[in-house]
C-alpha positions, 0 to 999 in steps of 0.5 A, a space after each residue: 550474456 555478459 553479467 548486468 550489476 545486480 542481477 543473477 544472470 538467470 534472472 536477467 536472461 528471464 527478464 530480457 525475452 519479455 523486454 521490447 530492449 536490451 537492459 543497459 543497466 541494473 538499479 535495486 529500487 529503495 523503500 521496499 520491505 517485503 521484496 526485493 525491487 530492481 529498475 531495469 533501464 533499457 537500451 530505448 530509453 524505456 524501462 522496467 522494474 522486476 519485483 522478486 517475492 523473496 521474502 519467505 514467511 509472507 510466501 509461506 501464508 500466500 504462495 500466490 503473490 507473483 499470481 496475485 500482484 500480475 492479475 491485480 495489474 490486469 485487473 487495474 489496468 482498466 481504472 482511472 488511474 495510471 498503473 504499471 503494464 504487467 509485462 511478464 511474472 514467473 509464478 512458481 520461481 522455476 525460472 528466477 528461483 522466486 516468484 517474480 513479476 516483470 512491469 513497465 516503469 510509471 513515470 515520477 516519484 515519492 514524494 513525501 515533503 510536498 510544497 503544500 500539504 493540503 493539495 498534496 492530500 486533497 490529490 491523494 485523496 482523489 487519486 483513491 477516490 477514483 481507483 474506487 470506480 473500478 468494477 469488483 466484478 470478475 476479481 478472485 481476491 477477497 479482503 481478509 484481516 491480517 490479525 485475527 480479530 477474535 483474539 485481539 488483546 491490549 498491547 502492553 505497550 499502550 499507554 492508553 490501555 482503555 482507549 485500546 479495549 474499547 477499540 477492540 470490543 468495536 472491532 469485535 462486535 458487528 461488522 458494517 454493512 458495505 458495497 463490495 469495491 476493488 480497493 487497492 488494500 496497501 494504499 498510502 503515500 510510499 505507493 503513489 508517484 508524482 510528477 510535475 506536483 501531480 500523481 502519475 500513477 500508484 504502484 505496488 497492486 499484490 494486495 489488491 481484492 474486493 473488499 470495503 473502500 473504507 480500508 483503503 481510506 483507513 490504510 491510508 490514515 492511519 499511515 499519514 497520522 504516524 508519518 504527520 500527526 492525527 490532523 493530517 490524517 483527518 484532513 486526508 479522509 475530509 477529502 476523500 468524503 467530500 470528493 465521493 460524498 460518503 461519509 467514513 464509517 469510524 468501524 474501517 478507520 480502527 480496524 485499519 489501526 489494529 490490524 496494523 499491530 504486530 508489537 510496538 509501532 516502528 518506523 517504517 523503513 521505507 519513509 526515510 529512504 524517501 525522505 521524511 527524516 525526524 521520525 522515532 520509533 518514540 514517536 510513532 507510539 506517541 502519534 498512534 495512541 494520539 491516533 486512537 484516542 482521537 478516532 475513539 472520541 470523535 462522534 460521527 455518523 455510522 454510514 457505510 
């Protein structure tokens, strides 16, 4: 088989026995940070994206991901909402040297300069609003935190410190009671493509599991505050309440914001690979502590 760019030919020759074409071309897809991604376009005019788990530390805490991410596919398959068709996934790496998943390509974009932001955010929110529909039942993933809770300690960073400890002690005390949802668990705007000014489908499904529907809101805020500032990420979560007549527990909202704390908040890598320009790392301390100082100060309902 001739080599295609891009492509080991072992991986190629893998991915083409389970491809309906020949693969006329070979694009390495922008954006990603914990895999490596490749368009595969097809001598039909069809095409397919191959996602190989490269990345050696998330690997080593989950083994499973290839497994993961293709019954997530299955599992979603059945929602409301377009998803990518699981085509083939190589659990172990015996075959491409990484565990990899084989999908079908969903039609559309990123799009993260939308002409109107409230109709952009009011579609997003209901795109999440019906993934939710999805049963749990028969799914064998279960939400965890990423950081452990327990030892959750002000970063020195915070210019906002007493806003940071009270968000902790939150955390810290009790859990809210929920209703167990397949919630999609990495949801944000970089995962959902858009087509003609409406969503065609949401991607990237290696973090789904059964867990509280306020994370993926949460997830999701706490994004659209870094990206655009803490109005945006309000009116966001205004819309998800009004479309699914709940009310956000603020418990999911900082725990969102903490379990997102590795160190100092950096620019996300895949923002300005999609577009969204003028943002700092500067910036990105300044909005998530205007963040939890406004989820902090805000009275609201304690509902699940």
């Amino acid at each position: 088989m001739p080599p295609v760019s891009g492509l080991p030919p072992h991986v190629l020759a893998w991915a083409s026995r389970h491809l309906p074409a020949t693969v006329q071309r070979v694009q390495q897809l922008p954006g990603s940070t914990s895999a490596t991604l490749h368009r595969l376009d097809l001598q039909d005019g069809s095409a397919a994206v191959l996602r190989q788990f490269d990345n050696a530390e998330w690997l080593k805490n989950e083994p499973d991901l290839a497994l993961h991410e293709a019954r997530s596919l299955e599992h979603a398959a059945q929602d409301h909402v377009a998803t990518p068709r699981l085509l083939a996934f190589d659990e172990t790496g015996a075959a491409c040297g990484v565990p990899t998943v084989l999908m079908s390509c969903l039609p559309g974009m990123v799009e993260l300069n939308p002409p109107g932001l409230d109709g952009w955010l009011s579609e997003l929110a209901s795109t999440l609003a019906h993934l939710h529909q999805r049963s749990p039942q028969g799914f064998g993933w279960t939400y965890f935190t990423y950081q452990d809770v327990s030892s959750m300690q002000v970063p020195a960073w915070s210019g906002v410190p007493q806003a940071w400890a009270s968000a902790i002690a939150l955390v810290q005390g009790p859990r809210p009671s929920f209703v167990p949802h397949f919630i999609h668990r990495d949801y944000h705007p970089v995962n959902v493509l858009w087509e003609h000014a409406h969503v065609s489908g949401v991607v990237d499904w290696v973090n789904a599991c059964v867990g509280p529907a306020g994370i993926d809101v949460g997830h999701c805020c706490v994004n659209l505050a870094l990206m655009y500032g803490v109005q945006t990420a309000d009116t966001f979560r205004a819309a998800y309440e009004r479309q699914t007549g709940t009310r956000q527990n603020v418990y999911w909202d900082v725990l969102s914001l903490l379990d997102m704390n590795g160190g100092p908040p950096r620019v996300y890598p895949g923002w300005p690979a999609f577009g969204l320009t003028g943002l700092t790392d500067e910036l990105m301390e300044t909005r998530l502590n205007a963040y939890l100082l406004s989820l902090m100060t805000e009275e609201r309902q304690p509902p699940n």
